[in-house]
mmCIF entry with sequence, helices, sheets and N, C-alpha, C, O atoms, coordinates in Angstrom:
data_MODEL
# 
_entry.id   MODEL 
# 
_entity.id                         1 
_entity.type                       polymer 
_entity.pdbx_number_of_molecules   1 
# 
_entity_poly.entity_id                      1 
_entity_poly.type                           'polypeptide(L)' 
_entity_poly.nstd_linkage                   no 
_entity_poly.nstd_monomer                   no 
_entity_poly.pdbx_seq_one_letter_code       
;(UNK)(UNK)(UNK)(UNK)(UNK)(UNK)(UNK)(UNK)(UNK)(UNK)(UNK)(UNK)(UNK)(UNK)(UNK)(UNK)
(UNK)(UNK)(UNK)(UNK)(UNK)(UNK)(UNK)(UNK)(UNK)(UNK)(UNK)(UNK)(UNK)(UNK)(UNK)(UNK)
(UNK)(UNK)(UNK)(UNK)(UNK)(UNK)(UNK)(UNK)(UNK)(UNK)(UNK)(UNK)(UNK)(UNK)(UNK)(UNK)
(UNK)(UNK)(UNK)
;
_entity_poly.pdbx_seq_one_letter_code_can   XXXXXXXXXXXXXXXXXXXXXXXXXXXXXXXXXXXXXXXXXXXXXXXXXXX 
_entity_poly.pdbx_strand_id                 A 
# 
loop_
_entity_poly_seq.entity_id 
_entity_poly_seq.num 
_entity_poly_seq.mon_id 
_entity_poly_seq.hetero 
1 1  UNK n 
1 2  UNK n 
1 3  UNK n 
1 4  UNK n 
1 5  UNK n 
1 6  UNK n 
1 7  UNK n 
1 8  UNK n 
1 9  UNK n 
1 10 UNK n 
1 11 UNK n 
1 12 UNK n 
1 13 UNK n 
1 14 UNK n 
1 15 UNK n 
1 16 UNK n 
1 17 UNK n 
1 18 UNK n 
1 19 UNK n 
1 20 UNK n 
1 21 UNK n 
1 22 UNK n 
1 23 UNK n 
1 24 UNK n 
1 25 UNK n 
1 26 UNK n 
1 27 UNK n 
1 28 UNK n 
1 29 UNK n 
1 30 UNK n 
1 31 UNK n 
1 32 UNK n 
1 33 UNK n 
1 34 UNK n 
1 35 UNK n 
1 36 UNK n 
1 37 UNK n 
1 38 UNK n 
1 39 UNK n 
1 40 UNK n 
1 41 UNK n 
1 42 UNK n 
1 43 UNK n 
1 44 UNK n 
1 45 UNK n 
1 46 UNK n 
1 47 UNK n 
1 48 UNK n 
1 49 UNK n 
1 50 UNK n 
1 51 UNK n 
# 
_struct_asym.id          A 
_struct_asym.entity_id   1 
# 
loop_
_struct_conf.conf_type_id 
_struct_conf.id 
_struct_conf.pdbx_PDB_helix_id 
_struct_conf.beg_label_comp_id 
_struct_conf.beg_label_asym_id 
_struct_conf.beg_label_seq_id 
_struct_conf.pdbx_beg_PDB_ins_code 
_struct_conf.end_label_comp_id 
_struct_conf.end_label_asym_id 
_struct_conf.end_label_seq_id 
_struct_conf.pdbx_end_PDB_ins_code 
_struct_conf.beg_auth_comp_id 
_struct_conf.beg_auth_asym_id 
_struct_conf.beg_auth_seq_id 
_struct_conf.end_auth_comp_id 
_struct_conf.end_auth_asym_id 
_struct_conf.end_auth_seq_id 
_struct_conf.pdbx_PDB_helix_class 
_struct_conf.details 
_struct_conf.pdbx_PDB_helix_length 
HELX_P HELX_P1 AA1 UNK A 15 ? UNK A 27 ? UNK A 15 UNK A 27 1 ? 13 
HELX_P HELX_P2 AA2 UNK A 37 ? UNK A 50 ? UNK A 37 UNK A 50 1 ? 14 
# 
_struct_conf_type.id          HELX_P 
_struct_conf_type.criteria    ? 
_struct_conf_type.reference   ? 
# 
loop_
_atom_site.group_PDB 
_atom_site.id 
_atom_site.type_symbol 
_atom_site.label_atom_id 
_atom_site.label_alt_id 
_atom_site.label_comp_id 
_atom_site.label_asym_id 
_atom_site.label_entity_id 
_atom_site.label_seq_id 
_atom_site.pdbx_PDB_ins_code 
_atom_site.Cartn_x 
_atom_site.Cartn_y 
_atom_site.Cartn_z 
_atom_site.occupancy 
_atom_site.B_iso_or_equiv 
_atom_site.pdbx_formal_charge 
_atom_site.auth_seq_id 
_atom_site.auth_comp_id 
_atom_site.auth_asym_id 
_atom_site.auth_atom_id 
_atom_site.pdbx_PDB_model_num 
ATOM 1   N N  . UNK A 1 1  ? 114.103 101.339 109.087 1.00 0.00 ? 1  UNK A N  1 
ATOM 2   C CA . UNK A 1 1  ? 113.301 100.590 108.149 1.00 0.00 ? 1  UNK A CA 1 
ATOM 3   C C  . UNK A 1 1  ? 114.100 100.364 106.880 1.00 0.00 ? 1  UNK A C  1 
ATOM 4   O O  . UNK A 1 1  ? 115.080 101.069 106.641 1.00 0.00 ? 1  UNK A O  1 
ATOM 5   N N  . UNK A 1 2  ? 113.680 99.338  106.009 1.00 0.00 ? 2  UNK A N  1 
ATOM 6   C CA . UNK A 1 2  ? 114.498 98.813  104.940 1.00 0.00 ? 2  UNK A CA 1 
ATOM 7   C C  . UNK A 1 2  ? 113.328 99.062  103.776 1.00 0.00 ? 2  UNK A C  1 
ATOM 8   O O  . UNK A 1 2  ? 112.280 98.431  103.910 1.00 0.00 ? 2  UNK A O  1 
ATOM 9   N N  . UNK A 1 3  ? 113.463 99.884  102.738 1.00 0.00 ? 3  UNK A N  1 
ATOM 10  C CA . UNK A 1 3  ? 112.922 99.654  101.881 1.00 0.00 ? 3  UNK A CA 1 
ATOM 11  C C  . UNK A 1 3  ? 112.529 98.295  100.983 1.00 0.00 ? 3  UNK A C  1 
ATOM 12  O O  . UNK A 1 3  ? 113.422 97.673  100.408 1.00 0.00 ? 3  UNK A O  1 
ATOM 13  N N  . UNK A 1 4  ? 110.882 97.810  100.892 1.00 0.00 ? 4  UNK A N  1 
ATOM 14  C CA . UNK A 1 4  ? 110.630 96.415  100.430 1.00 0.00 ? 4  UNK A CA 1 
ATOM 15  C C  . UNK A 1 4  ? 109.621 96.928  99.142  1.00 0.00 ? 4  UNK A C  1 
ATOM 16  O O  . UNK A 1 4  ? 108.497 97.427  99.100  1.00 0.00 ? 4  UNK A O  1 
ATOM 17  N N  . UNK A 1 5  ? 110.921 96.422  97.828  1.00 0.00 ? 5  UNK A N  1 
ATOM 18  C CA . UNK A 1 5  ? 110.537 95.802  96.438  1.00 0.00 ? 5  UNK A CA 1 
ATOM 19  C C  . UNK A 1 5  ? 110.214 94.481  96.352  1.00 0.00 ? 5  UNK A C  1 
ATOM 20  O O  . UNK A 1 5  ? 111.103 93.670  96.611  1.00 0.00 ? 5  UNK A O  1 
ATOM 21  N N  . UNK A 1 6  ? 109.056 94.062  96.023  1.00 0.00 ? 6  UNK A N  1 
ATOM 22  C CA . UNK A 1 6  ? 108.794 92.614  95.150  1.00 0.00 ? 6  UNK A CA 1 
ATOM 23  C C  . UNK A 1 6  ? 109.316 92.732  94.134  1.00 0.00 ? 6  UNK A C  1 
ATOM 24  O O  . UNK A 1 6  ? 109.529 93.768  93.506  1.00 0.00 ? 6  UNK A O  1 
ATOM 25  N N  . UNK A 1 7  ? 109.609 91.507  93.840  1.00 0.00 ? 7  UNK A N  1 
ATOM 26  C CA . UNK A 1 7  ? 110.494 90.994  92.844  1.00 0.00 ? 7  UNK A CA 1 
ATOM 27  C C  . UNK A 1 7  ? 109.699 90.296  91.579  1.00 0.00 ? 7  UNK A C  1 
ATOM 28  O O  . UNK A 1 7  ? 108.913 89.511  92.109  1.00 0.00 ? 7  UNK A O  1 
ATOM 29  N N  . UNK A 1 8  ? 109.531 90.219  90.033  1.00 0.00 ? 8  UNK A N  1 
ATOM 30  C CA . UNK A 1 8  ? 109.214 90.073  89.575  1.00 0.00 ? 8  UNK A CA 1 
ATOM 31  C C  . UNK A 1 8  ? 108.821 88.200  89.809  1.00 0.00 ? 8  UNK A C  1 
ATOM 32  O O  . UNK A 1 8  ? 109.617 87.286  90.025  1.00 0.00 ? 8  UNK A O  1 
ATOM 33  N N  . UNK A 1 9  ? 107.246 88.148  89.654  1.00 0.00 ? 9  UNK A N  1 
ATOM 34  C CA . UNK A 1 9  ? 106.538 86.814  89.990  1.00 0.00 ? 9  UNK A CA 1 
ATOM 35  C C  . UNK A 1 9  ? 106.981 86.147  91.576  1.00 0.00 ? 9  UNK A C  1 
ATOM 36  O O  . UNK A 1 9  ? 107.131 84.957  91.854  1.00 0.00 ? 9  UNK A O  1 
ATOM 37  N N  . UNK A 1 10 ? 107.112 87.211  92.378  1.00 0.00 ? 10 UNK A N  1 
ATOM 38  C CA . UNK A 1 10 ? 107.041 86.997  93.658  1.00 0.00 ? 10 UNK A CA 1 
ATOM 39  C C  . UNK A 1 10 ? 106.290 87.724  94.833  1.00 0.00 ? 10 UNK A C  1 
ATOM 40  O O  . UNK A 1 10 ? 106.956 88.413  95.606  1.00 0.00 ? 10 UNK A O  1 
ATOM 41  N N  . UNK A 1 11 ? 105.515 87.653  94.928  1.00 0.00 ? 11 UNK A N  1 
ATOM 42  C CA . UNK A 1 11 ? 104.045 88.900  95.157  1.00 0.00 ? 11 UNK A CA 1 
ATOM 43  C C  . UNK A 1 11 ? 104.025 88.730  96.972  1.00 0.00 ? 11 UNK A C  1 
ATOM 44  O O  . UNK A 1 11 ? 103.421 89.509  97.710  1.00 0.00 ? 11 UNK A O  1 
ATOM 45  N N  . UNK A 1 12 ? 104.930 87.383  97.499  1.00 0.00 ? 12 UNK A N  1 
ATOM 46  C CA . UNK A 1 12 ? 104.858 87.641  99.002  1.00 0.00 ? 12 UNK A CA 1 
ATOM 47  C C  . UNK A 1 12 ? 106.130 88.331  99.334  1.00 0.00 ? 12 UNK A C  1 
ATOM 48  O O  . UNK A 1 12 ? 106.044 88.757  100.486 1.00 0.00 ? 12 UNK A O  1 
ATOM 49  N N  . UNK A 1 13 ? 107.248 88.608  98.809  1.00 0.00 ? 13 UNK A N  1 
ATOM 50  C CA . UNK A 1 13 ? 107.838 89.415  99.628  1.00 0.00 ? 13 UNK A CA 1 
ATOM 51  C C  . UNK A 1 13 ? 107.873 90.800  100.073 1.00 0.00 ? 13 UNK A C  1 
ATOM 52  O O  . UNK A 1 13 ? 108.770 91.218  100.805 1.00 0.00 ? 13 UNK A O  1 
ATOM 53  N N  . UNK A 1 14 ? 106.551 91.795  99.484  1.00 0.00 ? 14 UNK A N  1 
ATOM 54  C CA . UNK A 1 14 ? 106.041 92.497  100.356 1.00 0.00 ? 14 UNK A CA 1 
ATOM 55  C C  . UNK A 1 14 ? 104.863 92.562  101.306 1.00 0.00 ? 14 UNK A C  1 
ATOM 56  O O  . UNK A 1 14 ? 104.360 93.546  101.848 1.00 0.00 ? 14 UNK A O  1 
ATOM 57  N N  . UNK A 1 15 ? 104.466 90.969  101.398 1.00 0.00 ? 15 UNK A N  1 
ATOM 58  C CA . UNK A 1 15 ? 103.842 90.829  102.733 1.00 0.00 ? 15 UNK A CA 1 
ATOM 59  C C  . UNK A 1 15 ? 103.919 91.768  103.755 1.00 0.00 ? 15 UNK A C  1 
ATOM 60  O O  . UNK A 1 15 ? 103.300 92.776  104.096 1.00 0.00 ? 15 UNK A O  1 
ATOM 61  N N  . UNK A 1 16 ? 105.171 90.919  104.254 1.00 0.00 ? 16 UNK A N  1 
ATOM 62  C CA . UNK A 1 16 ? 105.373 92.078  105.653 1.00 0.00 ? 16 UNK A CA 1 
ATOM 63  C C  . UNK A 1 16 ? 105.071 93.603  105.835 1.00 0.00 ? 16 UNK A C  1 
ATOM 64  O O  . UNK A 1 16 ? 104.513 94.100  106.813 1.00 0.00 ? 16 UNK A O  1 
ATOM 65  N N  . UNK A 1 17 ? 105.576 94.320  104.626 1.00 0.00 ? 17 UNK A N  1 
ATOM 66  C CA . UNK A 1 17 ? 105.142 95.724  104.610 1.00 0.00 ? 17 UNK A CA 1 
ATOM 67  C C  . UNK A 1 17 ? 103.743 95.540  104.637 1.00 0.00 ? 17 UNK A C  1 
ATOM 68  O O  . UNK A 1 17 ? 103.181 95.500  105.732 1.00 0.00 ? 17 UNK A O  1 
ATOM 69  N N  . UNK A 1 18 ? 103.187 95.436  103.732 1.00 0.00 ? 18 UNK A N  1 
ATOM 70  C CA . UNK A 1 18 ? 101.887 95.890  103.335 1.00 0.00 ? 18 UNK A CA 1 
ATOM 71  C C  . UNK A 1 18 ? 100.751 95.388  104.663 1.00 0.00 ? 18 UNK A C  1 
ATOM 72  O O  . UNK A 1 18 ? 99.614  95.834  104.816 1.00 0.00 ? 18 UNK A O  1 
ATOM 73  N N  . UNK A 1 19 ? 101.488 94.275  105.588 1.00 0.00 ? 19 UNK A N  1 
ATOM 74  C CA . UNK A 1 19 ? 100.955 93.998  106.812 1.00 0.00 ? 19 UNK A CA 1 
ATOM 75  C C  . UNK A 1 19 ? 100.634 95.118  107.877 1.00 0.00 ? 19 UNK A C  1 
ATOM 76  O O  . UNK A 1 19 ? 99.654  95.460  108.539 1.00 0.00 ? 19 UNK A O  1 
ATOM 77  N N  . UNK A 1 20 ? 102.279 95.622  107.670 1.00 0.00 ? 20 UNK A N  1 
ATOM 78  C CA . UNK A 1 20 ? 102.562 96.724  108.887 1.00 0.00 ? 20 UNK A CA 1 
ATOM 79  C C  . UNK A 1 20 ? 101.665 97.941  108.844 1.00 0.00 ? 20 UNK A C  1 
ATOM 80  O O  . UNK A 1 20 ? 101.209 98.528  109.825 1.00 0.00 ? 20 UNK A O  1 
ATOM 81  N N  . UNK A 1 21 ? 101.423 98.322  107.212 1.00 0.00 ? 21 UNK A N  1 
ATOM 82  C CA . UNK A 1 21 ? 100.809 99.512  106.732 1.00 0.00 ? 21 UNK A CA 1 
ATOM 83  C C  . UNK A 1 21 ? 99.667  99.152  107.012 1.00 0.00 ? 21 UNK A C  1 
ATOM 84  O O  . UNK A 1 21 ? 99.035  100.147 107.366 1.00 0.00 ? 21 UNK A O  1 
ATOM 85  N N  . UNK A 1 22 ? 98.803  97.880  107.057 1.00 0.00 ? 22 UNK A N  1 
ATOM 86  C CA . UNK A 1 22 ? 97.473  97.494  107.425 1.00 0.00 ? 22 UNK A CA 1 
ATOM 87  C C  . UNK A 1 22 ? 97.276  98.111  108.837 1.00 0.00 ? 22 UNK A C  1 
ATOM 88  O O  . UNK A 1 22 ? 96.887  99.250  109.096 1.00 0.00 ? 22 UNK A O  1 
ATOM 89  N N  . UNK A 1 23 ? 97.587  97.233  109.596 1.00 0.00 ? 23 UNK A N  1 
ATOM 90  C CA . UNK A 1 23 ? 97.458  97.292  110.997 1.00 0.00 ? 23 UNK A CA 1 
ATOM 91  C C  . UNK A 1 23 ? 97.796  98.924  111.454 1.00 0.00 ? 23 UNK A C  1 
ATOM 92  O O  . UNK A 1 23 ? 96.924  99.415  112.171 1.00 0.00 ? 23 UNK A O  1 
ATOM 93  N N  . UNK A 1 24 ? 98.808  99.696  111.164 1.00 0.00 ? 24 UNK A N  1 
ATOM 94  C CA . UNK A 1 24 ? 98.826  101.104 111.498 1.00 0.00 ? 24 UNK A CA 1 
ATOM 95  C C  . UNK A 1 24 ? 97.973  101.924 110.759 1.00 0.00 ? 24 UNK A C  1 
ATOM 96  O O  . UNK A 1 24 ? 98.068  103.080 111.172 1.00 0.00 ? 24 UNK A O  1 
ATOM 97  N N  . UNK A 1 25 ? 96.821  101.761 109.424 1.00 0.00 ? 25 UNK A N  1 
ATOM 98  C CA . UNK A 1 25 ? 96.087  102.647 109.368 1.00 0.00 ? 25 UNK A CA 1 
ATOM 99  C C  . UNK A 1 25 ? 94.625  101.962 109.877 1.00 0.00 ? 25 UNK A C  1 
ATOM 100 O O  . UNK A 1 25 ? 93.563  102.582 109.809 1.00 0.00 ? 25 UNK A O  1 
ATOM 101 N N  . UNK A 1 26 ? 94.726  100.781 110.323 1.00 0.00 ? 26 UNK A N  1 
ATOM 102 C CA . UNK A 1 26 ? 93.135  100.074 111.409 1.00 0.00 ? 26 UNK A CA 1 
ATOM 103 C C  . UNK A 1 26 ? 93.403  100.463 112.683 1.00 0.00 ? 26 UNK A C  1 
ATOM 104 O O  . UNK A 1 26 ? 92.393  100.672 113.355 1.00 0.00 ? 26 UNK A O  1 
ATOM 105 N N  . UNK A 1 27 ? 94.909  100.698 113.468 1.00 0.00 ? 27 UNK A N  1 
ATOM 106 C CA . UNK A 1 27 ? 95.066  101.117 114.052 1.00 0.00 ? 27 UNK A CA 1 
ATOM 107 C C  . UNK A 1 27 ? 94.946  102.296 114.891 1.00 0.00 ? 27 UNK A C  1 
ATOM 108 O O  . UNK A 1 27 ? 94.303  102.208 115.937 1.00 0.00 ? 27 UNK A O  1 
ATOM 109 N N  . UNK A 1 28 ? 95.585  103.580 114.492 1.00 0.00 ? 28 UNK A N  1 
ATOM 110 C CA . UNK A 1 28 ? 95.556  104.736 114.270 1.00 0.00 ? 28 UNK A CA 1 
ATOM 111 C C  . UNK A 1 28 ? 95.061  105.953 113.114 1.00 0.00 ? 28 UNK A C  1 
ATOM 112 O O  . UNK A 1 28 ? 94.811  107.131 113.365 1.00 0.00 ? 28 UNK A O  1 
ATOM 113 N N  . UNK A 1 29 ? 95.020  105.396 112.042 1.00 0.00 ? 29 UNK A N  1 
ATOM 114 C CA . UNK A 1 29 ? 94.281  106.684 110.796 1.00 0.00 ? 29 UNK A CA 1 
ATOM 115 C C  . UNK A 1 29 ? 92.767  106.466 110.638 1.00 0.00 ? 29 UNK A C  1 
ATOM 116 O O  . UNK A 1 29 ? 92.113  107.443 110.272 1.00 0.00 ? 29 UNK A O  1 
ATOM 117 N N  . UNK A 1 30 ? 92.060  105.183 110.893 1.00 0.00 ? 30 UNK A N  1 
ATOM 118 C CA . UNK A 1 30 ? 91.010  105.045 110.155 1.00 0.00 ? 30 UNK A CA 1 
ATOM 119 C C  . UNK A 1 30 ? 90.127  105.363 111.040 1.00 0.00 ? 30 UNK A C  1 
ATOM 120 O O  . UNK A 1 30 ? 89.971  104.688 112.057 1.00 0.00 ? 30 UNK A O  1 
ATOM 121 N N  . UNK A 1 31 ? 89.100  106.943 110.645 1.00 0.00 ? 31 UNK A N  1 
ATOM 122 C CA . UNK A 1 31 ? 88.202  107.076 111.837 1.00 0.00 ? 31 UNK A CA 1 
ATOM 123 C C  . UNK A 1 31 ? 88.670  108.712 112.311 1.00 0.00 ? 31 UNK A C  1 
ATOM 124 O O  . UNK A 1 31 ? 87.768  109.495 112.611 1.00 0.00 ? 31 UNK A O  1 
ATOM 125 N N  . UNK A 1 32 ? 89.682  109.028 112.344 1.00 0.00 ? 32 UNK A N  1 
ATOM 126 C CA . UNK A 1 32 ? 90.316  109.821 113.056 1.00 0.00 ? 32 UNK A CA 1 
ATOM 127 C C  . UNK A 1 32 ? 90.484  111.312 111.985 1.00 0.00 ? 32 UNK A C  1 
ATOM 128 O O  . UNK A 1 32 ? 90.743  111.068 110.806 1.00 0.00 ? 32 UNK A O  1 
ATOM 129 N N  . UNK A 1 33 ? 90.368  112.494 112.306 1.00 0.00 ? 33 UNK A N  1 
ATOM 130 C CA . UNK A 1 33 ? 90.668  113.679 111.160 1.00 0.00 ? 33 UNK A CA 1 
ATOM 131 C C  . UNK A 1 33 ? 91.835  114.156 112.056 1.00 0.00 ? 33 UNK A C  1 
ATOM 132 O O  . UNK A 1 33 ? 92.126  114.202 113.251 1.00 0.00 ? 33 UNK A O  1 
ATOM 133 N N  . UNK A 1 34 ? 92.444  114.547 110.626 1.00 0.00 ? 34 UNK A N  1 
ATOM 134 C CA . UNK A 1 34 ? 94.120  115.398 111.044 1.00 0.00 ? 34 UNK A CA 1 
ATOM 135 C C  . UNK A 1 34 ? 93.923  116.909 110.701 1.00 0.00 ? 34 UNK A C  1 
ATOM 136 O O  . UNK A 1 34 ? 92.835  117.230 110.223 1.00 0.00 ? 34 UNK A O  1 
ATOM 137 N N  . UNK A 1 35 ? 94.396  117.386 110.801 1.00 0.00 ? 35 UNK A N  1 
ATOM 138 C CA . UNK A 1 35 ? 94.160  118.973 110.223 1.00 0.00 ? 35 UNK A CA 1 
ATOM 139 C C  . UNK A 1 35 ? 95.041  119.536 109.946 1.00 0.00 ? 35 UNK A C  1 
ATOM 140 O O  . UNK A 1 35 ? 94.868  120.675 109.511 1.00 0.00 ? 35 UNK A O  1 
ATOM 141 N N  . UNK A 1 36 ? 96.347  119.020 110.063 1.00 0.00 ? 36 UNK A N  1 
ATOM 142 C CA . UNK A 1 36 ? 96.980  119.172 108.824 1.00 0.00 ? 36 UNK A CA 1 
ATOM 143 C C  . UNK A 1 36 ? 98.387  117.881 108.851 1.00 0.00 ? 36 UNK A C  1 
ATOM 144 O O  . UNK A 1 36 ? 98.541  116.856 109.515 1.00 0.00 ? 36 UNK A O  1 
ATOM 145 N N  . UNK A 1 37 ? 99.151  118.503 107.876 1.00 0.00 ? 37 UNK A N  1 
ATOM 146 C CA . UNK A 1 37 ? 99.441  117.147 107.629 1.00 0.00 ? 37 UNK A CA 1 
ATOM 147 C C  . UNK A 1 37 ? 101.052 117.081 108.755 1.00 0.00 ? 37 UNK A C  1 
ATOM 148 O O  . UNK A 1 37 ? 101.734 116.057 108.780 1.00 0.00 ? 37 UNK A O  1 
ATOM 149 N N  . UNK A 1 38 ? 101.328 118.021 109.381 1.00 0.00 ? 38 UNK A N  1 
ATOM 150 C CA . UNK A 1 38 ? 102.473 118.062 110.416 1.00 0.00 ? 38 UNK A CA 1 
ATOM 151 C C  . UNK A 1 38 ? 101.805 117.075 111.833 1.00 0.00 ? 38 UNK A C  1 
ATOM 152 O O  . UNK A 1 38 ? 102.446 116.276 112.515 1.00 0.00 ? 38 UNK A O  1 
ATOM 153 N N  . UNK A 1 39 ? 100.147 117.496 111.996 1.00 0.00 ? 39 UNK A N  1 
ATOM 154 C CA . UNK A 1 39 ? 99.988  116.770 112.965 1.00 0.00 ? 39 UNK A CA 1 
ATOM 155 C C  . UNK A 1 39 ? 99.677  114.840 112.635 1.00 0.00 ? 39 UNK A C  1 
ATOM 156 O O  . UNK A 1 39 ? 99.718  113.919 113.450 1.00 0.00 ? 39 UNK A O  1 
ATOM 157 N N  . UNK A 1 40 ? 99.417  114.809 111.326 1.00 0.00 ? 40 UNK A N  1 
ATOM 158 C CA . UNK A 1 40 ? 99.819  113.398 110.874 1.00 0.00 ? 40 UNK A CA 1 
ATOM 159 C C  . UNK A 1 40 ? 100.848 112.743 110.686 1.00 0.00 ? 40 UNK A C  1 
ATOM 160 O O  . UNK A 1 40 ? 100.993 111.524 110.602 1.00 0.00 ? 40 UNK A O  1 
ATOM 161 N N  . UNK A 1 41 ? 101.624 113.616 110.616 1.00 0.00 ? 41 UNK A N  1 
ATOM 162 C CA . UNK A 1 41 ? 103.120 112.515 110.670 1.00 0.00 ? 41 UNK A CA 1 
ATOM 163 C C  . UNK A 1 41 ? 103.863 112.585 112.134 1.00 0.00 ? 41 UNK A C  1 
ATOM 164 O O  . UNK A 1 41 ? 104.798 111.819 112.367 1.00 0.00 ? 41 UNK A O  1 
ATOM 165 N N  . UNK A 1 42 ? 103.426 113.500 113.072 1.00 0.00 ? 42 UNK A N  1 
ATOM 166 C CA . UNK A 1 42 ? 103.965 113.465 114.540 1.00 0.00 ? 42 UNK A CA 1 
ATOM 167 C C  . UNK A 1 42 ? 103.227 112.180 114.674 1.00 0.00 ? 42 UNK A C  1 
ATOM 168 O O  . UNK A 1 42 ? 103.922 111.169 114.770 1.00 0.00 ? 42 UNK A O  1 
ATOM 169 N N  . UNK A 1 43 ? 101.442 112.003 114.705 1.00 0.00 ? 43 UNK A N  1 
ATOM 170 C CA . UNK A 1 43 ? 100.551 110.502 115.190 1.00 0.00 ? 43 UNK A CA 1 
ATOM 171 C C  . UNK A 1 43 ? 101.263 109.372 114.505 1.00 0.00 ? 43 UNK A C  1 
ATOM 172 O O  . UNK A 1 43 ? 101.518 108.466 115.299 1.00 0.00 ? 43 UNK A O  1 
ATOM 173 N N  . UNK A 1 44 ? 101.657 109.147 113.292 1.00 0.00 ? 44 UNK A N  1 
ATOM 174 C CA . UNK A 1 44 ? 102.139 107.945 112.574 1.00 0.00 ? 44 UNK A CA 1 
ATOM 175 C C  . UNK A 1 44 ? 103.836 107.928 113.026 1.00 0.00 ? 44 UNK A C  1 
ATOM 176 O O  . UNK A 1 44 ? 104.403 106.953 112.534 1.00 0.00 ? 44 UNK A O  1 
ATOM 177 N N  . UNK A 1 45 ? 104.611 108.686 113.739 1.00 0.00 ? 45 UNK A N  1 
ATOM 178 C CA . UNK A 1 45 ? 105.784 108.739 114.054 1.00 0.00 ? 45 UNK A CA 1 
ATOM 179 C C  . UNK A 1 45 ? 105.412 108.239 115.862 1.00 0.00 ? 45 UNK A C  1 
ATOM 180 O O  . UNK A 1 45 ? 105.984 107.341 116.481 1.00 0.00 ? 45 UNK A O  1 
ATOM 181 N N  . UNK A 1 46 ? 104.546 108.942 116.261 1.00 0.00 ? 46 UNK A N  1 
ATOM 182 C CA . UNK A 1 46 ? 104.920 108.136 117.951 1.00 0.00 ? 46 UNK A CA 1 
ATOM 183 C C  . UNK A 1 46 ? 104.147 106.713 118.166 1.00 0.00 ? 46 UNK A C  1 
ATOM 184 O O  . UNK A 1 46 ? 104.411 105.935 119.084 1.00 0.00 ? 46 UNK A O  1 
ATOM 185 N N  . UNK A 1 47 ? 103.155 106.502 117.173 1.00 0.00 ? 47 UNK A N  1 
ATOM 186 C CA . UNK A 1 47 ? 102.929 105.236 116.602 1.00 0.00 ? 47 UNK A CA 1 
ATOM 187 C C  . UNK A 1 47 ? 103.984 104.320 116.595 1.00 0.00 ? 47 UNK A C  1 
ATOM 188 O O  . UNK A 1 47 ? 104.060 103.440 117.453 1.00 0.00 ? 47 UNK A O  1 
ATOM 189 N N  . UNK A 1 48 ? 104.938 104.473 115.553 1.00 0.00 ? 48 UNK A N  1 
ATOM 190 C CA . UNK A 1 48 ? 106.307 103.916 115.265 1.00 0.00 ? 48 UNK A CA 1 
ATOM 191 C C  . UNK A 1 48 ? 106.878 103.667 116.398 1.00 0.00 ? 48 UNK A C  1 
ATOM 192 O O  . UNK A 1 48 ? 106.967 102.537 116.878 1.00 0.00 ? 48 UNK A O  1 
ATOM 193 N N  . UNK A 1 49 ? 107.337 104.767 116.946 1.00 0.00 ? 49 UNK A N  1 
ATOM 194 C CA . UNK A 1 49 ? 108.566 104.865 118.222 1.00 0.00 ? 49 UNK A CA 1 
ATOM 195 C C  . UNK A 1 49 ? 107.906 104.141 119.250 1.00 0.00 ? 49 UNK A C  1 
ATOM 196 O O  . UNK A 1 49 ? 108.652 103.542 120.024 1.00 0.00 ? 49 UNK A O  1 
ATOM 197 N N  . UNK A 1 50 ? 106.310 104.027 119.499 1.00 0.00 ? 50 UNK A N  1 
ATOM 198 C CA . UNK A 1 50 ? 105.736 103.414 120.361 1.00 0.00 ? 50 UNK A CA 1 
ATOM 199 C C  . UNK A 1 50 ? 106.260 101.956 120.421 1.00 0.00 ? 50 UNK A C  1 
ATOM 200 O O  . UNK A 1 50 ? 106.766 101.423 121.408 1.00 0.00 ? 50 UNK A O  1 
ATOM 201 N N  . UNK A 1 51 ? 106.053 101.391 119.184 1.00 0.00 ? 51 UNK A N  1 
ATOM 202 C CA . UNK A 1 51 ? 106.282 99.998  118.754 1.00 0.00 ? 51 UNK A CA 1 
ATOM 203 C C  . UNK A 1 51 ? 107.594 99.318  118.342 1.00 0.00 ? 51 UNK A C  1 
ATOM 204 O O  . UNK A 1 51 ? 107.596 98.133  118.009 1.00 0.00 ? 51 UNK A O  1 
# 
């Protein structure tokens, strides 16, 4: 992954991120309890690797 800064008076070039981050917490987080936070980043990591 590439870290994405907007750029001053340019508010779509973090579209794409803020897309990806949509769809993976409608996806997988929203709805769902973790119990702690090792087993949340294994779900948001085979998420990833899935895709």
């Amino acid at each position: 992954m590439k870290q994405s800064m907007s750029r001053v008076a340019h508010c779509i070039d973090n579209g794409p991120m803020e897309g990806f981050w949509g769809i993976l917490k409608r996806e997988m987080y929203y709805g769902r309890r973790f119990t702690d936070r090792e087993e949340l980043v294994e779900t948001i990591s085979n998420y990833i690797d899935y895709y």
